[in-house]
C-alpha positions in Angstrom: 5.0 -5.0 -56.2 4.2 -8.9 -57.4 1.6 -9.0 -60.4 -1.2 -11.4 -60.8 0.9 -13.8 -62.6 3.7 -13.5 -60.4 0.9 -14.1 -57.5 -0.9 -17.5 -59.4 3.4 -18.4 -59.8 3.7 -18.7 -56.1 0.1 -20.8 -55.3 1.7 -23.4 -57.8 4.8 -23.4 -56.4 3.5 -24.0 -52.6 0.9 -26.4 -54.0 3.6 -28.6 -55.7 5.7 -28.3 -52.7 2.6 -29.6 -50.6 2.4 -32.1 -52.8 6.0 -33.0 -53.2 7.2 -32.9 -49.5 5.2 -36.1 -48.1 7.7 -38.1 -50.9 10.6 -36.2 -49.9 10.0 -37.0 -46.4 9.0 -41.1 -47.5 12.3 -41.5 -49.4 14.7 -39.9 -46.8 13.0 -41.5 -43.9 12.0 -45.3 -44.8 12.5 -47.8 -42.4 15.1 -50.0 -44.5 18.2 -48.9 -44.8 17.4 -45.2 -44.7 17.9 -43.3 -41.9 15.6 -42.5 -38.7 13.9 -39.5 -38.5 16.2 -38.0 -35.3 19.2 -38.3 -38.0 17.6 -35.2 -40.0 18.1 -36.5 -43.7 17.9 -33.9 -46.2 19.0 -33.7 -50.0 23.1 -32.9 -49.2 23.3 -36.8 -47.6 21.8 -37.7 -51.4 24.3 -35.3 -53.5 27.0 -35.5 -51.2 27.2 -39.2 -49.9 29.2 -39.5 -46.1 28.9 -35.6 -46.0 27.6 -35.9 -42.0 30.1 -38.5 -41.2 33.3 -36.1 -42.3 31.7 -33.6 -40.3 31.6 -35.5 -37.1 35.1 -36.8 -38.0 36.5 -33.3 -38.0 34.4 -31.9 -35.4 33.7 -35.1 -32.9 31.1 -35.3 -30.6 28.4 -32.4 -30.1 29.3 -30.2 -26.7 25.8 -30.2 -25.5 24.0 -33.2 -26.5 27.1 -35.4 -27.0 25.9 -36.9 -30.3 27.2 -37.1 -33.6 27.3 -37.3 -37.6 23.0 -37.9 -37.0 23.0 -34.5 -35.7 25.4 -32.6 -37.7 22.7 -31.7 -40.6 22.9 -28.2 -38.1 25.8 -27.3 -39.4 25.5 -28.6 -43.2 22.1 -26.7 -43.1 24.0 -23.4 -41.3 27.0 -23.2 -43.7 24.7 -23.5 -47.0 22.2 -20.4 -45.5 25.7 -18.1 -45.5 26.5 -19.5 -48.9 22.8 -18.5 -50.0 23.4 -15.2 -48.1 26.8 -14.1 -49.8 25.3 -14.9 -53.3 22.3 -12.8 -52.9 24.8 -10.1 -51.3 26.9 -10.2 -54.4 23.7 -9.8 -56.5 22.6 -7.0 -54.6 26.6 -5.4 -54.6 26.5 -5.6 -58.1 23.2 -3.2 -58.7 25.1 -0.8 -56.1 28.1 -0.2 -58.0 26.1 1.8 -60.4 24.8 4.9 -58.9 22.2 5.9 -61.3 20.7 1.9 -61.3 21.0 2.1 -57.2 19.0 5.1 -56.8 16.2 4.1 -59.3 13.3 2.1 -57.6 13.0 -1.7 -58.2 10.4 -2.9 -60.2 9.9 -6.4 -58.2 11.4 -7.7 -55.2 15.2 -8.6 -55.9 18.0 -9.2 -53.4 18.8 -5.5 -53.6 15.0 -4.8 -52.5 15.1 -7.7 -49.7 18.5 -6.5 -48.1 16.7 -2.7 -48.4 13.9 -3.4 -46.5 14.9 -5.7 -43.8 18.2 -3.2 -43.2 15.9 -0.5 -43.3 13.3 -2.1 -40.6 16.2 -2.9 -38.7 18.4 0.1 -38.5 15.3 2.4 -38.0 14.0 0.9 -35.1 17.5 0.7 -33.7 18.1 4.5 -34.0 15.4 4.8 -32.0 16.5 3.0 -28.9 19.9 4.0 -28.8 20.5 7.0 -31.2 22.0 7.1 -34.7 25.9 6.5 -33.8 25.6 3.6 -31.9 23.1 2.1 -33.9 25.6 1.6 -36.4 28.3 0.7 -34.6 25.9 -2.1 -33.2 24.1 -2.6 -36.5 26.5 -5.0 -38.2 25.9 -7.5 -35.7 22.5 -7.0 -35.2 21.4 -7.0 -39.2 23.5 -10.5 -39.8 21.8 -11.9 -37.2 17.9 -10.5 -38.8 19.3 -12.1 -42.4 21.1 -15.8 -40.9 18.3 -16.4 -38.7 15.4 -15.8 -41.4 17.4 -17.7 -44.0 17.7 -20.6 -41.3 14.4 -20.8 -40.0 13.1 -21.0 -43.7 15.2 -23.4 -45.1 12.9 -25.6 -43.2 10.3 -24.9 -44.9 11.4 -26.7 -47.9 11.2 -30.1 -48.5 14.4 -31.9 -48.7 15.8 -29.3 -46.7 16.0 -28.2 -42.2 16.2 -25.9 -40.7 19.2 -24.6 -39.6 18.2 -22.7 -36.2 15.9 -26.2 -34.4 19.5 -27.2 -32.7 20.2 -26.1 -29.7 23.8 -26.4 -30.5 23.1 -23.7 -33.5 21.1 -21.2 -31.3 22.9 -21.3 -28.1 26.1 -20.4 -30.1 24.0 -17.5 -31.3 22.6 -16.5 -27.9 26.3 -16.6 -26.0 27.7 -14.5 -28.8 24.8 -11.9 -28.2 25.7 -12.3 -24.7 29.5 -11.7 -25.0 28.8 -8.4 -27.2 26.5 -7.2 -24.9 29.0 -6.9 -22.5 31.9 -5.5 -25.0 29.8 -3.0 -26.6 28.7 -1.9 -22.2 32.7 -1.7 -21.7 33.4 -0.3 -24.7 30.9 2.8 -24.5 31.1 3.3 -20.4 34.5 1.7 -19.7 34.6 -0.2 -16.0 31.7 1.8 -15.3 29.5 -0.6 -17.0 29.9 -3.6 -14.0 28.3 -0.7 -11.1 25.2 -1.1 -12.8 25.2 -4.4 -11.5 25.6 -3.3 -8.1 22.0 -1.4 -8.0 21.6 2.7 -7.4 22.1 2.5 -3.3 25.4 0.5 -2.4 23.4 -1.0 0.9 21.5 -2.7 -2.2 24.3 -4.3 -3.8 24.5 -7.6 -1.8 20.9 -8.1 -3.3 21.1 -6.5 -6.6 24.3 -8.3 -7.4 23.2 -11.7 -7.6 19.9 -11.0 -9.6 21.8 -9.1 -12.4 24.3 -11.3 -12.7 21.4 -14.4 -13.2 19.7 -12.3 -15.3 22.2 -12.0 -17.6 23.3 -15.5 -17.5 19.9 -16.5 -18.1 20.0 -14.5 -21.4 21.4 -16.7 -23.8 19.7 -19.7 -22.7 16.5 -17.9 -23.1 17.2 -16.7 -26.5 18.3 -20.6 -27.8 15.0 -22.3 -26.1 12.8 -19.8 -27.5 14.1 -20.0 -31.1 15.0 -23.5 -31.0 11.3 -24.6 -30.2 9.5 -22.4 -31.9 11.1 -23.7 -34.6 11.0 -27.7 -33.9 6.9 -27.0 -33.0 6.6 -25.4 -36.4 7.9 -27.6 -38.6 6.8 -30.6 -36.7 3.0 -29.5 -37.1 3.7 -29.1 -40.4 5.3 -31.9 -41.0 1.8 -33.4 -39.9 -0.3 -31.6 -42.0 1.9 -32.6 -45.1 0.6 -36.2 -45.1 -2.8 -35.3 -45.2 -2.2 -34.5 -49.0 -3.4 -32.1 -51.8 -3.6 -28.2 -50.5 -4.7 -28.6 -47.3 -0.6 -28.2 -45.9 -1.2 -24.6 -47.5 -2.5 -22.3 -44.8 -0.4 -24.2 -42.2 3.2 -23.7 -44.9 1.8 -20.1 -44.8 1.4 -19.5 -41.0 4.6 -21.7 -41.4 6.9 -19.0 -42.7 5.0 -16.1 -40.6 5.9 -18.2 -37.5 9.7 -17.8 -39.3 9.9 -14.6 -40.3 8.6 -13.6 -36.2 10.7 -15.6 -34.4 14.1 -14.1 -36.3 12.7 -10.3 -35.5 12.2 -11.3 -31.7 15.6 -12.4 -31.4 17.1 -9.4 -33.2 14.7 -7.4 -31.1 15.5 -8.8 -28.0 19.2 -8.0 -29.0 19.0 -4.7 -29.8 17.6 -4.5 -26.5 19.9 -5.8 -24.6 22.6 -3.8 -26.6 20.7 -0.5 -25.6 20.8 -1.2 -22.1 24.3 -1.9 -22.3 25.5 1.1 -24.5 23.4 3.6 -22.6 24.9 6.4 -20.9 25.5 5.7 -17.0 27.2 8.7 -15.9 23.5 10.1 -14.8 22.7 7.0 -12.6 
């Protein structure tokens, strides 16, 4: 799909950034009247000056670390992703509109061809676990997560910008509202019915199945937040590292970098569509 020169295009464009980050970095963290490294500078504090402190203004202290504008670069970094994300989706909505341009193959990879494949991956593997109807009753969540999360975790990978998924605040809101659908979509597709599952297959089991599945499921969304979250802060710390040591060598690491990225937002979206298969499946035969 990508041509030679479209190939030698990229390997200047990660060498510069190699190159460029370790400045980045220098000017946004300097120890006189910059700001610390936990405050998370990045290029929106130089363009839009007091941008963190409005935030924390608005929003007050965070609910689960309890600090404040320092730690807001979360949601600066969050908001800009689903501004990326709606353009490319316009992009892509335009080449649809035509039917004769929307069933002709793409030459190279375009927003059209990116929102292809990774609805594609998604939707196909999701058939699979729980049938074609409820896959795409389910998939609308499922495929927004694949695209936010992706878009998130990379932003970190270039300099001046974070990520938007290495807050806990950011990926526990993503794990509890996994954990809330779970249990709509379970209602929704066996009614009350759902709960017995809770209560194991023999009844004289329930006063030990009972408390398992319900700390099982509570468990859930903490364990999708840690997992993403410091996957995420490791990454981009190590490479962070290896950016100081100067010309090319940062490459390999920016390159397991964005693999790291791309395989932390498919085991979260896999992880849901499990746990939305277990919900949604049929119960009347247990």
């Amino acid at each position: 799909m990508f041509g030679s020169r479209r190939v030698v295009l990229g390997v200047c464009l990660l060498t510069l950034l190699s190159v460029g980050a370790p400045a980045l970095a220098s000017g946004g963290h300097g120890a006189e009247g910059t700001v610390a490294l936990e405050d998370h500078w990045h290029l929106l504090h130089q363009f839009v000056p007091g941008l963190s402190e409005n935030i924390q203004a608005m929003l007050g202290q965070t609910w689960l670390t309890n600090s404040g504008a320092s730690r807001a670069a979360h949601i600066e970094m969050l908001a800009l992703a689903c501004l990326f994300l709606l353009g490319l989706g316009y992009l892509a909505s335009r080449r649809m509109r035509d039917p004769e341009r929307a069933l002709a193959p793409e030459a190279s990879f375009t927003p059209t061809v990116f929102f292809e494949l990774t609805a594609g991956g998604i939707f196909g593997l999701m058939c699979k676990m729980m049938g074609r109807e409820k896959a795409l009753d389910t998939f609308p969540v499922v495929g927004s997560l694949m695209v936010i999360i992706l878009v998130g975790n990379l932003m970190g990978m270039v300099p001046g910008f974070v990520s938007a998924t290495d807050n806990l605040n950011t990926t526990l809101g993503l794990g509890l509202t996994v954990f809330f659908l779970t249990h709509y979509y379970g209602v929704k597709y066996n009614g009350m019915a759902y709960f017995k599952h809770f209560m194991g297959p023999l009844w004289w089991l329930a006063p030990l199945m009972l408390p398992i599945e319900i700390i099982s499921h509570l468990v859930r969304p903490m364990s999708l937040a840690l997992r993403l979250m410091g996957n995420m802060v490791g990454d981009h710390k190590v490479l962070g590292i290896f950016l100081g040591f100067g010309f090319l060598i940062p490459l390999p690491v920016m390159c397991l970098g964005m693999l790291v990225c791309i395989v932390q937002a498919l085991v979260f979206c896999l992880l849901t569509v499990v746990y939305f298969s277990m919900a949604v499946e049929d119960l009347s035969h247990h």
